[in-house]
N, C-alpha and C positions, 0 to 999 in steps of 0.2 A: 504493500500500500504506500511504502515512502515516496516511491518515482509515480505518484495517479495525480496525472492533470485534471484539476477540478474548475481550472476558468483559466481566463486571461488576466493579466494584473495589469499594472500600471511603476516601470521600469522608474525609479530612482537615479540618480546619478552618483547618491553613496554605496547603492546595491542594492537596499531595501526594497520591498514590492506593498505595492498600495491594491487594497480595493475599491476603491472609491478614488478618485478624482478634484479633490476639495480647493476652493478656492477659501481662505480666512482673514476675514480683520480682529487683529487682536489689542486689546487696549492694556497699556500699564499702568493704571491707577484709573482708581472712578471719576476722577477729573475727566478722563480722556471717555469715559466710557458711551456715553451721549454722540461722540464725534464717528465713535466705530460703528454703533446700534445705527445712524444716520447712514453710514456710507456702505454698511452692509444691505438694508431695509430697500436700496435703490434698484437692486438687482434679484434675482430669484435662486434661488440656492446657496447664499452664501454662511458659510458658517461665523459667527462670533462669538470670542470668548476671552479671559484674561484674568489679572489681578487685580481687585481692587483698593488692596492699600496702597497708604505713602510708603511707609518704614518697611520695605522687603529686605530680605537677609540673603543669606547663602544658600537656605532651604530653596528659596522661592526661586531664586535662580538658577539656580539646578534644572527645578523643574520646569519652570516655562522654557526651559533653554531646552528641554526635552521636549515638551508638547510642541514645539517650532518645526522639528525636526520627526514629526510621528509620517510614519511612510504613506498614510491617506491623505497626507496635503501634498499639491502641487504648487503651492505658493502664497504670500501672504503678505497683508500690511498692517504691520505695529504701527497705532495711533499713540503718539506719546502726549501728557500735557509738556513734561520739558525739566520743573525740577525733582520728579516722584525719586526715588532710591533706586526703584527696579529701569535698569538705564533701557532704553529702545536698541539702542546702537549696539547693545552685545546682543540683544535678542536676532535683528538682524543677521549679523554677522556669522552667530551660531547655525540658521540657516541657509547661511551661503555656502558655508564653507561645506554644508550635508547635499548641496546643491538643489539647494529652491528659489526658487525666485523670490525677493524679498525685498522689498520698500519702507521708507520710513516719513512718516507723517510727525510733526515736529509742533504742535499747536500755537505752542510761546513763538515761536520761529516761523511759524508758515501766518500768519497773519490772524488768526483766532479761527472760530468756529466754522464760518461760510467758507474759508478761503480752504481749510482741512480738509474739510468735505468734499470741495470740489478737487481736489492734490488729488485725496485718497479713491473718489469714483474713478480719476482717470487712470488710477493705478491700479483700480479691480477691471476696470473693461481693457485693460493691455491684456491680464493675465488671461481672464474669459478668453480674448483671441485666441490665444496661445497654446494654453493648457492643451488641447485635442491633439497637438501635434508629438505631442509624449510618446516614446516609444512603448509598446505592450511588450507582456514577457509570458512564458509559463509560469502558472500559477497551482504551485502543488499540496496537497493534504501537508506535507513537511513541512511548508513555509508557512503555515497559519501558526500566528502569537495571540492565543484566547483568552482574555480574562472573565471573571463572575462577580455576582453582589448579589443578595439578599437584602431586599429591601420589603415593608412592612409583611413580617412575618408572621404564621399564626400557627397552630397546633399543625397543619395539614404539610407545614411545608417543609422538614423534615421527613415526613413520609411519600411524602409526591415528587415536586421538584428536583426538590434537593439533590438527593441519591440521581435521579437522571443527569443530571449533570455531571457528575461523580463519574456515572459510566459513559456520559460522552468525554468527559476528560480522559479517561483508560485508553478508548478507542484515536486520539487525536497523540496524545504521548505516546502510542504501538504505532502509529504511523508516521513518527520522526516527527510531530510538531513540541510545540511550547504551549503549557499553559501556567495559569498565574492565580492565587489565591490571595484574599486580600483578610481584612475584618478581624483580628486579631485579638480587639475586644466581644468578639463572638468565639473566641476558643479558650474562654475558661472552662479549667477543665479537662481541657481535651490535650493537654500540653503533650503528656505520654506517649497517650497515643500518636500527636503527631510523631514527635522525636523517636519512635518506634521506627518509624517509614524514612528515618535520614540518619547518616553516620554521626560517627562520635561530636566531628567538631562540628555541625548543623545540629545536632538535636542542643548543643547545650546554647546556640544560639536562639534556639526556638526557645527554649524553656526560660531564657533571659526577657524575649520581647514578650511573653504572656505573663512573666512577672514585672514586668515595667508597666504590659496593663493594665494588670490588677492594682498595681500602687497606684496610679494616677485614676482609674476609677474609684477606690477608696478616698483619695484625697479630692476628687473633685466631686463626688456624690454620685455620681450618673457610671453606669455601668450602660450593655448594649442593649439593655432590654427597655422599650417603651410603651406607654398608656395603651397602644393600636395593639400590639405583640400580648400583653395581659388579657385585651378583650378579644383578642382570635383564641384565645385557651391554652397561652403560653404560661409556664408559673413561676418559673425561674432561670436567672440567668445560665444556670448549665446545662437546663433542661434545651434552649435556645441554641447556644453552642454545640451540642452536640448533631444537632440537625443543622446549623450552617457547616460544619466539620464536613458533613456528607458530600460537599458538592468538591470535595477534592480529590474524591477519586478512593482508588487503593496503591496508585503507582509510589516510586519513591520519593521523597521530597530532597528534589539534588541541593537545592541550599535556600537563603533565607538573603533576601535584597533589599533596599534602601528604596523606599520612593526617590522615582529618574534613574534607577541603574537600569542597564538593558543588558541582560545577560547573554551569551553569544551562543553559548551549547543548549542543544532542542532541552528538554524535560519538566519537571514542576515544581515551581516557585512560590516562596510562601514573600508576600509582601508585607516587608514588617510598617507600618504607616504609623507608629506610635511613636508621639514626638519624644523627646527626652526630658520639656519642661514644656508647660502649658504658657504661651508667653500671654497670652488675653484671660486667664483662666477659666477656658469652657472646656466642654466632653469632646473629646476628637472623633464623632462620630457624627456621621454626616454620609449618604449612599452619595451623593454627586460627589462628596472627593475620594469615596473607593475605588467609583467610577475612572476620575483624573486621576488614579493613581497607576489603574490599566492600561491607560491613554498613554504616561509617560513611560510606561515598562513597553510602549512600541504594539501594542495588542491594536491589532486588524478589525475586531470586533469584542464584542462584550453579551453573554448569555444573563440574565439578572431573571431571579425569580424571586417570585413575590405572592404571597399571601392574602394580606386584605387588599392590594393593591397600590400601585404605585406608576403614573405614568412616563417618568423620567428619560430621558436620552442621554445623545452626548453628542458635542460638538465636532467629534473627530472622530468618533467609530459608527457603526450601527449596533445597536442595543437590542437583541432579541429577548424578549418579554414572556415567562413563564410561570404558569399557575396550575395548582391542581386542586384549588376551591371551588367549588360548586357557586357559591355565593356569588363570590367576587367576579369568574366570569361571565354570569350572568345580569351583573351590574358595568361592568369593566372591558365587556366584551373585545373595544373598539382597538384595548391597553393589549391586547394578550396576542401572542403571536402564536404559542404552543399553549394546549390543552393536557395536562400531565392526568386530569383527572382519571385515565382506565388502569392507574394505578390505584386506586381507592375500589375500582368496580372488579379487579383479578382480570380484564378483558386485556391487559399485556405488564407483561416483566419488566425491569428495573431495569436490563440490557437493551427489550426490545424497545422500552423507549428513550433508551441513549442514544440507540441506533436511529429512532425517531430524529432525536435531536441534531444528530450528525447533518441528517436530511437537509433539515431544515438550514444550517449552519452554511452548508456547502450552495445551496440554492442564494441567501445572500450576499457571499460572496460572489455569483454569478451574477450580483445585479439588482435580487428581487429586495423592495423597499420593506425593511421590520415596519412596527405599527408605528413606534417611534418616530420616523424617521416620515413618515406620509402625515402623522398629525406635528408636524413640525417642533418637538423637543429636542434641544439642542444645550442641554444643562452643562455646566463645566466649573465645579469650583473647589477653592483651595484655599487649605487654613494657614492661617498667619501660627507658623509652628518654626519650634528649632529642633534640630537633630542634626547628633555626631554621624560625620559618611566615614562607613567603613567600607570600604569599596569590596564589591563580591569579584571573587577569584573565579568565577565560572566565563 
């Protein structure tokens, strides 16, 4: 299965291979953010997304300097105000040198608001020109980087969801790809067992980041379990964890990465996303920056299953949307892409609906629109967080 062409891609000039075709305006502070929503809003399909503070650090930088450079863009323009922290001009540059096309709109410098707007429309309708003449590539089951999220969870989605995803991951790692796990305040608990599934020097880094989020959950009050998760018939946080645990499979966990690293060897990856000190002091828990944390691990698309439901996207993947509540797809219908529920009815297996999954996975990347992505969700966001990079060896 590692050599099965499953579409055409969209050829890089660092290597990488895109499914999607994106043009993006990206903004570095909410000063700028009005100028980018204006000059994206002009055009039809474009993506927007960015940072909204002043004060970015090293974290932040990292990462957008990853999301710049994610293989579903084909080019983009950083709206700067001019004197935010998070500079334009590395952003830029970061994508040049990954080979995209990349502009800079300068707002203090380019005249204010109107004059922005019109810089930065002339710099999306170059790209529009252009982008078609991209070279395509073979685009193989190997080359897929897939990440997951559980988002408003409820008793059903450890039994349904979950576990399919589990076995679409097996199925995607036996056929030489990558996948990514995130949530790590959803694996209280399960430390063991992950660290079971990785060698000596991964499991004691796994067992580090699940007690770094147990401290900072205890110190900040909020652990992963919310209002929405108690009233689906969840009761406790490890009850919780142990059904988001499911959606990683049974393969080994090769090691444990930093939000923005992109690790180079196929296998599956556990994303540690738990800062090292709360610099705002909230809960670092939030699905849209599970989300960007996939986006910057390089992930092509994103499988998210959800419970009570949840409509979310993303500005840089397609988000295929999974449920196996009765309720909620019949309320939510429009959200859901997969029906997991003939898991609850014995009408199919925990494999036969990986394999399901797989289906479906491979069909968007040839093309076809998630729900997401046709009701126009296009979420992307990021906590104002710090964390030590220890650079993964893989």
């Amino acid at each position: 299965m590692k050599d099965r062409q499953i579409a055409e891609g969209w050829l890089r000039p660092d290597g990488q291979k895109g499914i999607r075709n994106y043009v993006a305006v990206v903004f570095t502070v909410e000063c700028a953010e009005h100028v980018a929503c204006e000059i994206a809003g002009r055009f039809d399909d474009i993506q927007v997304f960015g940072y909204d503070g002043c004060h970015a650090n090293e974290f932040v930088t990292r990462v957008m300097s990853a999301l710049v450079i994610h293989p579903n863009l084909y080019g983009l323009v950083v709206v700067s105000l001019g004197c935010e922290m998070l500079r334009g001009e590395q952003l830029v540059a970061a994508a040049r040198t990954a080979g995209r096309e990349a502009r800079h709109v300068h707002i203090q410098r380019d005249g204010g608001t109107s004059a922005s707007i019109r810089a930065g429309c002339a710099y999306v309708s170059d790209m529009l020109d252009r982008r078609d003449d991209i070279s395509r590539c073979r685009f193989n089951l190997s080359d897929l980087r897939i990440g997951t999220n559980c988002g408003g969870s409820d008793a059903l989605s450890g039994m349904t969801s979950n576990p399919a995803v589990g076995s679409l991951y097996d199925l995607v790692i036996d056929a030489g790809g990558t996948c990514f796990f995130d949530e790590i305040t959803e694996m209280i608990g399960c430390a063991d067992m992950a660290a079971g599934r990785a060698s000596d020097d991964v499991a004691v880094k796994i067992r580090e980041a699940v007690d770094r989020a147990v401290r900072i959950g205890v110190g900040s009050g909020f652990f992963g379990i919310a209002t929405g998760n108690a009233e689906g018939g969840l009761t406790t946080i490890e009850e919780k964890s142990l059904g988001a645990f499911m959606k990683s499979g049974h393969r080994t966990i090769r090691d444990i990465v930093r939000v923005g690293e992109r690790p180079q060897s196929p296998g599956l990856y556990l994303i540690d996303s738990i800062p090292d000190d709360l610099t705002r002091g909230a809960s670092p828990i939030s699905d849209a920056e599970d989300m960007s944390n996939a986006a910057a691990a390089g992930c092509h698309l994103l499988v998210f299953t959800t419970g009570r439901g949840s409509p979310l996207g993303s500005a840089l993947m397609p988000v295929i949307k999974i449920c196996g509540t009765p309720e909620t797809i019949g309320s939510m219908g429009e959200n859901i892409d997969v029906d997991t529920t003939p898991l609850l009815t014995g009408e199919a297996s925990i494999e036969e609906m990986g394999a399901v999954l797989l289906d479906e996975v491979i069909r968007v990347i040839q093309g076809k629109k998630t729900c997401a992505e046709k009701l126009g969700h296009r979420e992307l966001h990021m906590h104002y967080m710090v964390q030590r990079h220890t650079p993964c060896r893989c």
